[in-house]
N, C-alpha and C positions, 0 to 999 in steps of 0.2 A: 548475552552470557547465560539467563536464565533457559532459554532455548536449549543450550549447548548443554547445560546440567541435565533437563528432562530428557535429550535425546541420548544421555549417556550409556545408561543399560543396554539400548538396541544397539548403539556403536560398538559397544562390548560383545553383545551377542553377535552381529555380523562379523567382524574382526577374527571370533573363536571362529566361526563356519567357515569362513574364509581359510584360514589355517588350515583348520582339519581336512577341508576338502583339496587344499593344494599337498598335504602332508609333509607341510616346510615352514621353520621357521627363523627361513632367511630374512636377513635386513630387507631385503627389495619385496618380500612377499608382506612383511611386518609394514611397510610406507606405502607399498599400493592397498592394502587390505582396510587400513586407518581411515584413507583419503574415501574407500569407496564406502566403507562403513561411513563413515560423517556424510558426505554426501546424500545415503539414502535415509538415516535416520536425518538430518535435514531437512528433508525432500518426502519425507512419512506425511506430515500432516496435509500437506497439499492433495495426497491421492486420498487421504480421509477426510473428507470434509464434515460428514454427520460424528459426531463423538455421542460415545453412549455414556449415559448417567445410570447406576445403579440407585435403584433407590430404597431398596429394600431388602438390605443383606440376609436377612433372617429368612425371609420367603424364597431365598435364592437357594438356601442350606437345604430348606425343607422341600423346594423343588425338585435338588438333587439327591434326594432320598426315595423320592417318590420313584425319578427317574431309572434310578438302579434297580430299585424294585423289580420295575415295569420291566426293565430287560430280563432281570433272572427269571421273571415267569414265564415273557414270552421265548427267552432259549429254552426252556423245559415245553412250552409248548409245540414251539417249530420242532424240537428233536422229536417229539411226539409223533406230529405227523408225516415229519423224514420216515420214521422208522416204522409205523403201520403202512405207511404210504395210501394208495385207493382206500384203505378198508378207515382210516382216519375221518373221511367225507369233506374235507375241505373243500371249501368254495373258496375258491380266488377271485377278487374282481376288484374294479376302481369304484373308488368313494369320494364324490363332495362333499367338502366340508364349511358350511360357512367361516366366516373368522370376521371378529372384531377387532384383533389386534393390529396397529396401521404401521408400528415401530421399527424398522429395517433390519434392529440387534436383534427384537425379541423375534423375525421372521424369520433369522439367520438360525436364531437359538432353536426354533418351534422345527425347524428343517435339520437339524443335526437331532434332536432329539427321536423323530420321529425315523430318522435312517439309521440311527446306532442302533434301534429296537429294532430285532430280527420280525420279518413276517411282516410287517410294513416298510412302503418306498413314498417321500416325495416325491409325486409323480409330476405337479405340475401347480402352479396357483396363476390364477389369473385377478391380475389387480385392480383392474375396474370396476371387479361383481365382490373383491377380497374375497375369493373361492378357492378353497385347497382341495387338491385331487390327490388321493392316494392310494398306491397300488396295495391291497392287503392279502395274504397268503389265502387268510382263514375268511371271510366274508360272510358269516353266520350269525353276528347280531350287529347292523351297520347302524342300527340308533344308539346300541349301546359303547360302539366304539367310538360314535361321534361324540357323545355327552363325554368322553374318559379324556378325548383330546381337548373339548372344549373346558373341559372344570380342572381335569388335571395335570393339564402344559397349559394351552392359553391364557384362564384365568392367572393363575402366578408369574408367567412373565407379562402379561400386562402391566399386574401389581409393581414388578421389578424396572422396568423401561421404559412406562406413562405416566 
């Protein structure tokens, strides 16, 4: 029963999707909608097996300040060199990046961080050397973009996920 409690919000949340995307809220769409909502909220934990523990709310706040930052500068950057184009000098290239972080949420988190910010792509990590490859627009100081991702994402989701 304690199950059936925590699974309730995604039951609710799939049940409304279900809805909205049949755009009916027939008795038969309302019983099959329930059954397949309970079923996958059910059936959630099994395809997660790692559960993330936050551990440090405060650093999580201050992460995502950092975060947004980072993107307002680099869209003011990339439009920059959208808009001068050649005469901008941008070097585009791929960058190694070592990483200490071994966490799978904070790998997930350090990969969404890094793809929201324009002018950088996860390009690739390999997990046996924990080497991160990524594609950068601008490629003009690659020690000092590597220390910005190591101090200013990795370090704090370490602190957050280890």
């Amino acid at each position: 029963m304690k199950r059936l409690i925590r699974a309730l919000p995604l039951v609710c949340l799939l049940l409304i999707l279900w809805l909205v995307l049949n755009d009916s809220l027939s008795a038969g769409h309302l019983i099959l909608g329930t059954a397949i909502a309970l079923t996958l909220a059910l059936l959630a934990p099994v395809l997660r097996p790692v559960r993330a523990r936050l551990s440090h709310p405060l650093a999580a706040v201050r992460l995502a300040g950092h975060v947004a930052a980072d993107i307002a500068r680099s869209n003011r950057d990339v439009g920059r060199i959208i808009l001068r184009g050649r005469r901008a000098g941008a070097r585009p290239g791929l960058l190694d990046i070592p990483l200490r972080i071994r966490d799978p949420h904070g790998l997930a988190a350090l990969a969404c961080i890094i793809t929201f910010t324009p002018g950088t792509v996860w390009a690739g990590h390999d997990p046996g050397r924990n080497v991160l490859t990524l594609h950068v627009l601008d490629l003009s100081d690659p020690d000092g973009l590597t220390r910005m991702i190591q101090d200013r994402y990795e370090h704090p989701l370490m602190e957050i996920f280890e």
